[in-house]
C-alpha positions in Angstrom: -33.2 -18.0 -12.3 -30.1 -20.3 -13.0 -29.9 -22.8 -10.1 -26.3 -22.1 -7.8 -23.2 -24.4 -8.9 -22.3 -26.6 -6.3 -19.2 -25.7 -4.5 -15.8 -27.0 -5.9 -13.9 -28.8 -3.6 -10.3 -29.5 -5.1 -8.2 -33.1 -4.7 -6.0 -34.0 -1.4 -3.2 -35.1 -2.3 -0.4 -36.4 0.6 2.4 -33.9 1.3 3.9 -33.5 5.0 6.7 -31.2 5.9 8.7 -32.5 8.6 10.6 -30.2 11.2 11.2 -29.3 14.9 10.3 -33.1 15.3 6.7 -32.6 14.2 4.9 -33.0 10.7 3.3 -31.1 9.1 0.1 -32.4 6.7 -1.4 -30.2 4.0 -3.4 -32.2 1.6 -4.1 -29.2 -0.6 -0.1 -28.5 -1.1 -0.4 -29.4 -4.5 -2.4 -25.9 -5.8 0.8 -24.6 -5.9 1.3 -25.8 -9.1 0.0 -22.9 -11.1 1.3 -24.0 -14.5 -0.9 -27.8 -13.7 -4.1 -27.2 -15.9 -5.9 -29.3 -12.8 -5.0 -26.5 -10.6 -6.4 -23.6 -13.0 -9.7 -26.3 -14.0 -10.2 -25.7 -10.2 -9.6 -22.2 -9.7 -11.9 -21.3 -12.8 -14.6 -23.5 -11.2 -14.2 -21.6 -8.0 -15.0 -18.1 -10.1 -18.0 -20.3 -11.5 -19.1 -20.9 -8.1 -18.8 -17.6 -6.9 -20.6 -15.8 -9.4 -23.5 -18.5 -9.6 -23.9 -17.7 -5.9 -24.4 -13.6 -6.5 -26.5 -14.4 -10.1 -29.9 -14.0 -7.6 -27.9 -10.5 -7.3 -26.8 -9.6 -10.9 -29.3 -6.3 -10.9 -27.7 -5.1 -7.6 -24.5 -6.0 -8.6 -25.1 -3.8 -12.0 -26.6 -1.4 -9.9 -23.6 -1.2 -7.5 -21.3 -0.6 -10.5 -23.1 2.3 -12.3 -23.6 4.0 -8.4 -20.0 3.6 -7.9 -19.1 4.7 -11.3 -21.6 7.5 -10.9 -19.2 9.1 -8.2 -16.1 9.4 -10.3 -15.5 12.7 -12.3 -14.7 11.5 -15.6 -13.0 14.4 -16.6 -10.8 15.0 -14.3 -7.2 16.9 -14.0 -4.4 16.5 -11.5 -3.0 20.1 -9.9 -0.4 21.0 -12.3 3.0 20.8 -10.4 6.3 23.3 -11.5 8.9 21.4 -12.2 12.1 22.9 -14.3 10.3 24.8 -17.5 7.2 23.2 -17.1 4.0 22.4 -15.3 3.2 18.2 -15.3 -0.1 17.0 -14.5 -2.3 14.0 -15.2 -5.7 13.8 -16.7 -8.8 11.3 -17.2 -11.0 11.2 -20.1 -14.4 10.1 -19.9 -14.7 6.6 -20.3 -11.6 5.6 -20.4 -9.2 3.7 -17.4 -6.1 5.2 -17.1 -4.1 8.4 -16.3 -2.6 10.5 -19.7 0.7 12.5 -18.2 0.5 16.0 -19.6 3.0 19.2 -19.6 2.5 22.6 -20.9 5.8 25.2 -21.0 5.8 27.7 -17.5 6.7 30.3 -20.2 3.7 30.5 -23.0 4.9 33.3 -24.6 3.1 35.7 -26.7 0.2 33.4 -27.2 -0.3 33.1 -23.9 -2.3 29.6 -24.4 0.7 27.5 -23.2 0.7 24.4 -25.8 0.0 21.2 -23.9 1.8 18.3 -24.6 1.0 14.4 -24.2 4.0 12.9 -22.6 2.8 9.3 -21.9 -0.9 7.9 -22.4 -1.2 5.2 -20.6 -4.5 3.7 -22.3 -2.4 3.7 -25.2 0.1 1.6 -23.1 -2.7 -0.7 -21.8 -4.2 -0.8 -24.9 -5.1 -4.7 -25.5 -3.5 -5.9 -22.2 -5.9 -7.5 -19.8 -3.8 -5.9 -17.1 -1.7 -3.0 -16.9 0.1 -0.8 -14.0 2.7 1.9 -14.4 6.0 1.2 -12.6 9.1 3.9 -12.8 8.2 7.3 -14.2 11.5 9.4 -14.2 12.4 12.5 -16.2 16.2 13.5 -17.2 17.3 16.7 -15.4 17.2 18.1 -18.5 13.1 16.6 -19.2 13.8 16.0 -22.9 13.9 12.0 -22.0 11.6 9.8 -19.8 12.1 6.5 -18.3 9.2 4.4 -17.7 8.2 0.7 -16.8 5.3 -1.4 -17.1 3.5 -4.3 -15.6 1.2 -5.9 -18.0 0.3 -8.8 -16.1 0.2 -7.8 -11.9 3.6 -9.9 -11.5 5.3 -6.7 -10.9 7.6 -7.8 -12.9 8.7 -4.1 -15.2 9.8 -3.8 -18.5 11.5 -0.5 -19.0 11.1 1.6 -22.1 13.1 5.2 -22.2 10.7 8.1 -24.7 12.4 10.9 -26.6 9.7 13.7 -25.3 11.2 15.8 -28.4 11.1 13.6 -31.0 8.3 11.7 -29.4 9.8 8.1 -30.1 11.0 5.7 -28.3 14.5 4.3 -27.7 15.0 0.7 -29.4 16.4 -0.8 -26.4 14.2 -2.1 -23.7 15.2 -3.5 -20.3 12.9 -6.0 -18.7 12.5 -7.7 -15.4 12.8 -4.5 -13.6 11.8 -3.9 -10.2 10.3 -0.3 -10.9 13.1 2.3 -9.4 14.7 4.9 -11.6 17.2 7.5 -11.2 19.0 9.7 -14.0 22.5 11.0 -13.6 22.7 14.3 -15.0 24.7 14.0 -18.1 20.8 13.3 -19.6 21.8 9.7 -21.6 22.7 7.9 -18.2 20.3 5.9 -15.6 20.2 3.7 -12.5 17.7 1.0 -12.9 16.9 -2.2 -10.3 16.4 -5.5 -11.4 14.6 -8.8 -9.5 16.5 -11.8 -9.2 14.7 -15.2 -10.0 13.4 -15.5 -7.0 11.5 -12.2 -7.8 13.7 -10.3 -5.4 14.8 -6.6 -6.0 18.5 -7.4 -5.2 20.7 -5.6 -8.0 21.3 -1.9 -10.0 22.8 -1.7 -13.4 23.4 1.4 -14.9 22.6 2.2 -18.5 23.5 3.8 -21.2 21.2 5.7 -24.3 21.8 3.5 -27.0 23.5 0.5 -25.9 22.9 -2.9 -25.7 20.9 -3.4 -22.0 23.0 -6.9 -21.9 26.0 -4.9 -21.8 25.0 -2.5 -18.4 27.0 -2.4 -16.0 26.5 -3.5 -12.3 26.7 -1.1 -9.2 25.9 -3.3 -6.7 24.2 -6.4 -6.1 23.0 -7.4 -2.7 24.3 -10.9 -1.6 21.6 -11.0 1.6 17.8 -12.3 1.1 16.9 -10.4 3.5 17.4 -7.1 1.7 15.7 -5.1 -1.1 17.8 -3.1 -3.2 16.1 0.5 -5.0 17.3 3.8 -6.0 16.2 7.1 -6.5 17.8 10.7 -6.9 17.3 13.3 -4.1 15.6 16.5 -4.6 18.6 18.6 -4.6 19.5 16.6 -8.0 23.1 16.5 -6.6 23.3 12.8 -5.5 21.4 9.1 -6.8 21.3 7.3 -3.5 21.2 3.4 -3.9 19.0 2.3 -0.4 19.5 -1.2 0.8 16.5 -2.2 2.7 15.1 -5.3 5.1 11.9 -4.9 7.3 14.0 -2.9 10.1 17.5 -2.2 8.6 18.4 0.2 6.1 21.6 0.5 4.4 22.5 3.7 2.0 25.1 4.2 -0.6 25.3 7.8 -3.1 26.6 8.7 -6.7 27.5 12.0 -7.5 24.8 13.1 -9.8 27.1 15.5 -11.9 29.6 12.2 -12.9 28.1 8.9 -14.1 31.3 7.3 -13.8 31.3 8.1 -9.9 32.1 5.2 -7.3 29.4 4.4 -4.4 30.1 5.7 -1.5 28.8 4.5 1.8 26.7 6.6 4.1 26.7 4.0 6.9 27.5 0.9 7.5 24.2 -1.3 8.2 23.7 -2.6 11.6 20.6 -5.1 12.3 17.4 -2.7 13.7 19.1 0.3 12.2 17.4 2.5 9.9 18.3 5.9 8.4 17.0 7.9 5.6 18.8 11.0 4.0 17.7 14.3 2.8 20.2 16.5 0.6 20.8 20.3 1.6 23.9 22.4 0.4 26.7 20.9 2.2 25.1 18.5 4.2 23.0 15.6 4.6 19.7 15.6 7.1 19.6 12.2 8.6 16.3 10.1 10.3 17.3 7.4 12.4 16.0 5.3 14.8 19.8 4.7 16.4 18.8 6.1 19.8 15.1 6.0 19.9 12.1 4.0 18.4 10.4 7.2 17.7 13.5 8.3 15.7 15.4 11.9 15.3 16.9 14.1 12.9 20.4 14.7 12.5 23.0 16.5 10.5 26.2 15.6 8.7 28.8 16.8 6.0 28.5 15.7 2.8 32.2 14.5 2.5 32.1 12.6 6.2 28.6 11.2 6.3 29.6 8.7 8.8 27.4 8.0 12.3 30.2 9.2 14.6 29.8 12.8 13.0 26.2 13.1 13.0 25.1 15.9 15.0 21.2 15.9 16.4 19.0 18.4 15.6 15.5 16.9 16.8 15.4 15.0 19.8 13.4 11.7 19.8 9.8 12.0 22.0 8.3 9.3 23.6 4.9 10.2 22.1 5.5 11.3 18.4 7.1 9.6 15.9 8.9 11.1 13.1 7.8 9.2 9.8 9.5 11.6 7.5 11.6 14.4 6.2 12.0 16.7 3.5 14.7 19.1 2.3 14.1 22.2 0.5 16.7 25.2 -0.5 15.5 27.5 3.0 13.2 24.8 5.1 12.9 21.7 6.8 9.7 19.9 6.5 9.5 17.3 9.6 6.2 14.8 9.0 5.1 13.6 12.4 2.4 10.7 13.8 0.8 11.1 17.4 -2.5 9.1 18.6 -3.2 8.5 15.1 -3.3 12.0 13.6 -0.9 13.2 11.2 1.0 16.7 11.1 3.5 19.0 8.8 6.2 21.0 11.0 8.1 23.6 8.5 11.5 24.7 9.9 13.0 28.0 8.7 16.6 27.2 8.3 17.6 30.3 7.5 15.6 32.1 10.5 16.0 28.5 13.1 12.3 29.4 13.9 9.3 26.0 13.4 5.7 26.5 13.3 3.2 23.2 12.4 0.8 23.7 9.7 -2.7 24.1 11.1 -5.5 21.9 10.5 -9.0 22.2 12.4 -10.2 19.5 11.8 -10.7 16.4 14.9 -9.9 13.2 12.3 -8.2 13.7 9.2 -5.0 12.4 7.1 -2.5 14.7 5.7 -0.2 13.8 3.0 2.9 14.9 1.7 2.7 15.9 -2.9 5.7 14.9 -4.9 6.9 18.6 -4.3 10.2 18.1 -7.1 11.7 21.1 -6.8 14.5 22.4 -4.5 14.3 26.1 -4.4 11.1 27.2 -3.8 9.2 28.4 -0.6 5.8 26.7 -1.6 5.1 23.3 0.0 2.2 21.1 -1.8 0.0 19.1 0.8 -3.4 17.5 0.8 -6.0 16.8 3.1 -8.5 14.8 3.9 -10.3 13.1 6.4 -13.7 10.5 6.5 -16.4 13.3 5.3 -13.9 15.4 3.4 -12.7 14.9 -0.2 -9.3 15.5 -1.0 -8.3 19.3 -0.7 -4.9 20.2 -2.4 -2.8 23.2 -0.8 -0.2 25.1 -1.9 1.6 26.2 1.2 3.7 29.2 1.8 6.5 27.8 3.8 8.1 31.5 4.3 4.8 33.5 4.8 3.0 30.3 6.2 0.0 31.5 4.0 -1.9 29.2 1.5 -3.8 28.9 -1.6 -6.2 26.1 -1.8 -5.4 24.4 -5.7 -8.4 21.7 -5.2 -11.3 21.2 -4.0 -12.3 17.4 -5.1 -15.4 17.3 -6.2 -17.4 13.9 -5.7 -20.6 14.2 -7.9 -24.0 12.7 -6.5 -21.9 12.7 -2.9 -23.9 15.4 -0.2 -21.0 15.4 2.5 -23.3 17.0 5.2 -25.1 13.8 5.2 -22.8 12.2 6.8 -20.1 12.6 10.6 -17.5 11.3 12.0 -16.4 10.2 15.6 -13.3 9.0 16.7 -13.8 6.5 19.9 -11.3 4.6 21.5 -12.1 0.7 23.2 -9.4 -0.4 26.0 -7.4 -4.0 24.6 -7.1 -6.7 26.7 -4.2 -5.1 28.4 -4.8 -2.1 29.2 -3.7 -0.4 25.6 -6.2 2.3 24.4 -7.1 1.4 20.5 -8.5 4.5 18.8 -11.0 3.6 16.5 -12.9 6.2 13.5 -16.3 6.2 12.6 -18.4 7.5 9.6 -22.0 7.1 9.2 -25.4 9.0 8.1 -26.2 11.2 10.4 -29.0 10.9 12.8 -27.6 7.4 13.8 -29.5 5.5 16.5 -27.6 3.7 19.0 -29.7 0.7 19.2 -27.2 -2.0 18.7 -29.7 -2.7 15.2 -26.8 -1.2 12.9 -24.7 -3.1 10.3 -21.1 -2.5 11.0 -18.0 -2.5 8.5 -14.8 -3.5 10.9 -11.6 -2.6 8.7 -8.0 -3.3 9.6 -4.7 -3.5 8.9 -1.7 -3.5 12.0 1.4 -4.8 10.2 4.8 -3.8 9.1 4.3 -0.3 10.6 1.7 0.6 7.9 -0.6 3.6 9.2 -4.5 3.2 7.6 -5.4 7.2 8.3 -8.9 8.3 7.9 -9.8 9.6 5.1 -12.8 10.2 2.3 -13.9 7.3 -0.1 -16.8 8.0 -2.5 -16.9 4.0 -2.8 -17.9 4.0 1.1 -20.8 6.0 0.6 -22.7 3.2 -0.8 -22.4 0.9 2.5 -23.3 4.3 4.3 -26.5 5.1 2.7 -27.5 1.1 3.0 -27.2 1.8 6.7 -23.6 0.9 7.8 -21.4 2.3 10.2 -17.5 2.5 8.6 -15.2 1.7 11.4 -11.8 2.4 11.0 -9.9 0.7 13.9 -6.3 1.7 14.4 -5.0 -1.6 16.2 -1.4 -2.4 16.9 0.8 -3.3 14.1 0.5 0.3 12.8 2.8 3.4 13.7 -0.8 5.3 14.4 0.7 6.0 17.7 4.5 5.8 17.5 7.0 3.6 16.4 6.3 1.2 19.7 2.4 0.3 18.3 4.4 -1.3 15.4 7.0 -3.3 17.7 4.6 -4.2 20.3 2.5 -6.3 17.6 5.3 -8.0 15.8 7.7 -11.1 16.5 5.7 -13.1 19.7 3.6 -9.7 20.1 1.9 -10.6 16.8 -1.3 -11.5 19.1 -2.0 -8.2 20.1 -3.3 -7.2 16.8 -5.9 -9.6 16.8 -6.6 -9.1 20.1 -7.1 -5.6 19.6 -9.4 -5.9 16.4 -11.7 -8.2 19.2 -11.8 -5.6 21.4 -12.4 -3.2 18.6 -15.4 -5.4 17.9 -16.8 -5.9 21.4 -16.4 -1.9 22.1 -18.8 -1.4 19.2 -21.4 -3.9 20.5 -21.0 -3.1 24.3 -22.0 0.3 23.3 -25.0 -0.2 20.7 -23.6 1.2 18.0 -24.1 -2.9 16.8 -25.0 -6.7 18.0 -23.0 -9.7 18.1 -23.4 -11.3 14.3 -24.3 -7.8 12.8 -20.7 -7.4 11.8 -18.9 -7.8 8.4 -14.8 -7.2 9.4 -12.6 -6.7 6.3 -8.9 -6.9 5.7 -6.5 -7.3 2.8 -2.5 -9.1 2.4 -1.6 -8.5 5.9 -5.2 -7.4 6.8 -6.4 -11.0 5.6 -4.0 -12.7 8.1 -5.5 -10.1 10.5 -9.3 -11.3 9.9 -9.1 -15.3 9.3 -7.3 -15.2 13.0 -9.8 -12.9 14.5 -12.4 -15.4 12.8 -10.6 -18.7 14.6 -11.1 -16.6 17.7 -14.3 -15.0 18.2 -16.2 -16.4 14.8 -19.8 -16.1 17.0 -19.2 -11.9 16.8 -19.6 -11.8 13.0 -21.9 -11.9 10.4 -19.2 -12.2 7.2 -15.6 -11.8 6.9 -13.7 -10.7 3.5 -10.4 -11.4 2.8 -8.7 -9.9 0.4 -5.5 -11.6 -1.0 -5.3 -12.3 2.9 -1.9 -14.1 4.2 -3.6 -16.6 5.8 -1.5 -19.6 5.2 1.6 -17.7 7.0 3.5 -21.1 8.8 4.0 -22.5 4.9 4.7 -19.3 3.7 7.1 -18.1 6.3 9.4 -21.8 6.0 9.7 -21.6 2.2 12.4 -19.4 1.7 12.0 -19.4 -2.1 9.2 -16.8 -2.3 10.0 -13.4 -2.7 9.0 -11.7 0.3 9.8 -14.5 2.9 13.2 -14.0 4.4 12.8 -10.2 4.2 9.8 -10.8 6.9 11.7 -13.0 8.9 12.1 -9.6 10.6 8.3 -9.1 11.0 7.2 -12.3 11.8 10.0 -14.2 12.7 11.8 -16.8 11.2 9.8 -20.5 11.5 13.3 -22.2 11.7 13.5 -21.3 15.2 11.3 -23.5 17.2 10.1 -20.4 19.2 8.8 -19.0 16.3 7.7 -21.7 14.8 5.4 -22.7 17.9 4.3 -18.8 17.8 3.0 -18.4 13.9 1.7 -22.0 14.5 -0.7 -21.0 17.1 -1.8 -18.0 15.4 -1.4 -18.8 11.5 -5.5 -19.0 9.8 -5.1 -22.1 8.2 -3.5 -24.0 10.8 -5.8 -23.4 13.3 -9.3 -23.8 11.4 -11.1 -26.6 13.4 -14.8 -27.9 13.2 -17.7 -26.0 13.9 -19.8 -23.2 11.9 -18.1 -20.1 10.5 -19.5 -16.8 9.1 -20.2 -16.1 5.4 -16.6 -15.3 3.6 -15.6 -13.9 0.5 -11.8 -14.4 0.3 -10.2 -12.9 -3.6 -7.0 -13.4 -4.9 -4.8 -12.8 -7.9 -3.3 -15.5 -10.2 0.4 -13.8 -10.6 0.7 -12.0 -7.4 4.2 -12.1 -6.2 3.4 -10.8 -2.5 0.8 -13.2 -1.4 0.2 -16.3 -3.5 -3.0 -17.0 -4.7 -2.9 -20.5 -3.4 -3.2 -18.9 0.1 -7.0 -18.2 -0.1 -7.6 -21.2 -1.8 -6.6 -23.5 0.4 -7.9 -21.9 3.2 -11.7 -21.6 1.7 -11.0 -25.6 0.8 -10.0 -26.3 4.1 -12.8 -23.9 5.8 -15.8 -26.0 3.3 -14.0 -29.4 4.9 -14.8 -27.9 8.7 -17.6 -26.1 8.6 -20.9 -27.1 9.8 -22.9 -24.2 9.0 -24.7 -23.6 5.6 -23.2 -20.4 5.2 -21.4 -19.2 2.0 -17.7 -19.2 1.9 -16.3 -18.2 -1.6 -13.5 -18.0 -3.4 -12.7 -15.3 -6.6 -9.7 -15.4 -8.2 -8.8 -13.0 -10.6 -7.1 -14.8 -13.3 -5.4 -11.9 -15.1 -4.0 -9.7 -12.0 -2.0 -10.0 -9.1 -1.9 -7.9 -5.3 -3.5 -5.3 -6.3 -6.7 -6.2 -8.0 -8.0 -5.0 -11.5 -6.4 -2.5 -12.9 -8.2 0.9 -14.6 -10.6 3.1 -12.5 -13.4 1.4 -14.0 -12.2 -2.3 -13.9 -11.2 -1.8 -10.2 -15.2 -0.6 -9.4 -16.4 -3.8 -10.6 -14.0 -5.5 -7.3 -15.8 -2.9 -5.1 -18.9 -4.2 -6.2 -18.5 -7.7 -6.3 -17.6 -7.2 -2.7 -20.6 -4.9 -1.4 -22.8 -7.4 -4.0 -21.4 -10.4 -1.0 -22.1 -8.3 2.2 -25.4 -7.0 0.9 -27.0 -10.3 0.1 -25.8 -12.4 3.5 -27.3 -9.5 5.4 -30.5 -9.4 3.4 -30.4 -5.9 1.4 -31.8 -6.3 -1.5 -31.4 -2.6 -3.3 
């Protein structure tokens, strides 16, 4: 057995930031410097570390991998979707990482063994890339063209490529540093595509032109504000390309007329701070959802030619309980998708009858979901279900006869679902709010507070986590974990107010309530103080390094992924790409009130002396939403504190960015690595 590294501990180096009269030291600044070959020597010595620490594990680590990788259905097929002529689907082929996009004619003629046709392979695309992740995927009205981007490295920075499906080549132009958004105008040689400024910002659309020089394209629009994200897309009614101007909690939208790519903008709306509105195209009108009365938003209608506020005519009232997180348009229905005490539900409305019924589901915890559902006359709704001991089940829904055909039935090989329940249990916060939390374990659980639990969150940005299956969960199950799914503030789980009352100076509450989540699981023996891993990523990682600052005694190990744990830095540098957009999430550090606020709450600013639990914090080298720096300095900074002799780890991947390793098999080996950490500081061996 190799003996373990010792752990790297990178150079201080002086920097202070000076402002609101108080300075600011941070001796490992200087990791910033991505392109300084001292900064990747260190990084790279960190993987070193890391993996010298789990070699006493490689055989469960292998072992980890081939389970996880056992679960996966290599051959697998997507539900083939109607769309125009055809029916598109995806596939997998055994042993290889990524999806190939498939079509066969609706029409097979006298064969009747329709001809399937390979429209885009992506191992072929990813072939000798370290990293690769599709962006855009759009298809002309007509579907002989198809626009698609790509990500080789996990900058999500796109490079654009438009395929002749006919002739099955592709166009000699392509467009790069694209943010990933796509829409066709319906002349088939004409597209809208978005581009990031150098600040990596989505803040422009250009429209193109098959066969022209991409330095030529034109502008549409560029936005002039930081604070917004510019992206379009084409509604389902293929009769308007709506340009959407978007900050954290304002939303701005513009439309072309599909039918003439030399069209002018036109404005829906005029933005208004904390305003947001989405559209949905039907016939001679426009649905709108909009939160310009109520949190919990309603639906309203409005002529196509005088789309302006005054004229908007409601159609669903706001409720103080349910909030409204989407809509759909189709040719006869209205398809409302609703939240309430962190469940999910479909309501179809008949428009052509004025009668609504909710699609039933008999199930206590579960997460329904919305399919792509392209087309615009048709009565048949695509949906899927799922919930913590139910794979995913794909329905065709007959919005007209509200009957339904189930497509899918997931299979999970070497999974026995039986073996396994669900509860959902709520713990009271420290003022009075009800959190609900949603377990999974084996059944024939003993409440004897001898359990290892698995803590996740989230509770940002209005991001709902629902509950639903994982096949990668079931090996922390059978190794005698509890899952626990905790639905704090942060979230719209339970309306649009559980978002707003855990953002700005409310940020506390989320942490707060992941404490209480914690304590609600040990007051009731379902664990013990220090038999508790909690786990969060981006948002999720700010979530558990201030949870740890807090109550560090209640757990046994924390993992960050790519956590935002260095927020106060990142939050008064207004050069990175997502920071002045979340001034309206977090506030904006200029002010002194805020300032004071993310100070007292921010991971790495409030780290101190004493012992901490075993952490595994990960990161990717070219991730553009949360630096890799970020977990970096805060595992330095943690090793300079800590008086424990606990591990606290660091694993950057040096090819990747937000998202982790790309290709179904790749991203098994992150799972593992993971589970590989929490099994050995709790002392499973196998």
């Amino acid at each position: 057995m190799k003996e373990a590294l010792k752990a790297p501990q990178p150079e201080k180096k002086n920097h202070t930031t000076k402002i609101h009269g108080e300075i600011l030291e941070d001796p490992y600044f200087w990791l910033r410097e991505k392109e300084n070959p001292q900064v990747t020597h260190y990084l790279e010595a960190e993987n070193k570390y890391t993996e010298s620490i789990l070699e006493p594990e490689k055989e469960l680590r292998e072992n980890l991998f081939t389970e996880l990788k056992s679960r996966i259905l290599e051959n697998e097929s997507s539900v083939p979707q109607k769309d125009g002529e055809y029916y598109y689907y995806y596939r997998y082929e055994a042993g290889k990482e990524y999806e190939i996009y498939c079509r066969t004619p609706r029409h097979s003629g006298k064969s009747g063994n329709p001809q399937e046709e390979i429209i885009l392979d992506l191992n072929e695309l990813a072939c000798g890339q370290k990293f690769f992740s599709l962006g855009g995927f759009a298809l002309s009205s007509n579907h002989k063209l198809l626009a698609y981007s790509c990500d080789f490295d996990g900058s999500e920075k796109y490079t654009l490529f438009i395929k002749d499906l006919e002739g099955r080549t592709l166009a000699p132009e392509k467009i790069e540093n694209t943010a990933g958004s796509i829409a066709w105008f319906n002349d088939h040689k004409t597209f809208l595509y978005s581009i990031l400024d150098k600040n990596h910002r989505p803040y422009a659309v250009y429209k193109h032109c098959l066969g022209e020089d991409p330095k030529k394209d034109i502008k549409v629009y560029e936005e002039k504000t930081a604070e917004m994200f510019v992206g379009c897309h084409k509604t389902r009614s293929e009769k308007y390309l709506v340009l959407s101007i978007h900050g954290a909690m304002t939303q701005e939208n513009h439309i072309l007329d599909a039918d003439d790519s030399n069209s002018k903008l036109r404005l829906i709306q005029k933005r208004k701070r904390g305003h947001e509105y989405y559209l949905a195209h039907h016939g001679e009108d426009f649905f709108i959802l909009t939160n310009d009365l109520h949190p919990n938003f309603r639906v309203c209608k409005v002529h196509v030619d005088h789309p302006e506020q005054e004229n908007w005519k409601e159609i669903i009232a706001p409720q103080k309980d349910v909030f409204i997180a989407d809509i759909e348009a189709f040719k006869e229905h209205l398809i409302v998708f609703e939240r309430k005490d962190a469940l999910t539900f479909i309501k179809v409305i008949n428009l052509v009858e004025a009668k609504e019924h909710y699609i039933h589901v008999d199930e206590p915890v579960y997460k329904l979901s919305l399919s792509t559902n392209p087309e615009f006359d048709t009565t048949i709704l695509r949906y899927t279900l799922t919930s913590p001991t139910i794979p995913l089940k794909v329905f065709d829904y007959n919005m007209k006869t509200k009957t339904q055909e189930l497509k899918k039935d997931k299979v999970v090989p070497n999974v026995d679902t039986s073996l396994y329940e669900t509860e959902r249990i709520y713990t009271t916060s420290w003022d009075g709010e009800k959190i609900p939390m949603d377990l999974v374990y084996k059944k024939g659980l003993k409440k004897n507070g001898n359990n290892p639990v698995y803590l996740y969150g989230y509770g940002a940005y209005g991001i709902s986590i629902d509950p639903q299956f994982s096949s990668n969960r079931i090996s922390i199950l059978e190794r005698g974990f509890i899952f626990a799914l905790a639905h704090i503030r942060g979230g719209t789980e339970k309306g649009r107010y559980w978002y707003e009352d855990a953002k700005f100076l409310k940020k506390k509450n989320t942490f707060k309530d992941l404490v209480s989540s914690a304590e609600e699981l040990i007051s009731h023996n379902y664990t013990s103080k220090g038999k508790i891993v909690i786990v969060g990523g981006s948002a999720g990682g700010l979530l558990v390094g201030a949870v740890l600052n807090m109550k560090p005694e209640l757990f046994k190990a924390v993992v960050a992924h790519v956590p935002f744990v260095d927020a106060l830095n990142t939050m008064l540098d207004d050069t990175l790409p997502l920071t002045q957009i979340e001034y309206d999430e977090w506030g904006n550090p200029k002010d002194k009130e805020y300032f004071e606020y993310i100070k007292s709450y921010s991971p790495y600013d409030n780290l101190k002396e004493g012992e901490y639990p075993h952490i595994l914090a990960t990161g990717g080298l070219n991730d553009p939403r949360v630096c890799y720096w970020e977990p970096a300095k805060w595992i330095a900074k943690i090793r300079d504190l800590k008086k424990d002799k606990n591990y606290q780890l660091l694993y950057i991947k040096m090819g990747s960015g937000h998202f982790g390793a790309s290709g179904r098999y790749e991203y098994l080996k992150d799972f593992a690595l993971e589970y590989t950490f929490i099994f050995k500081v709790f002392g499973i061996k196998a």
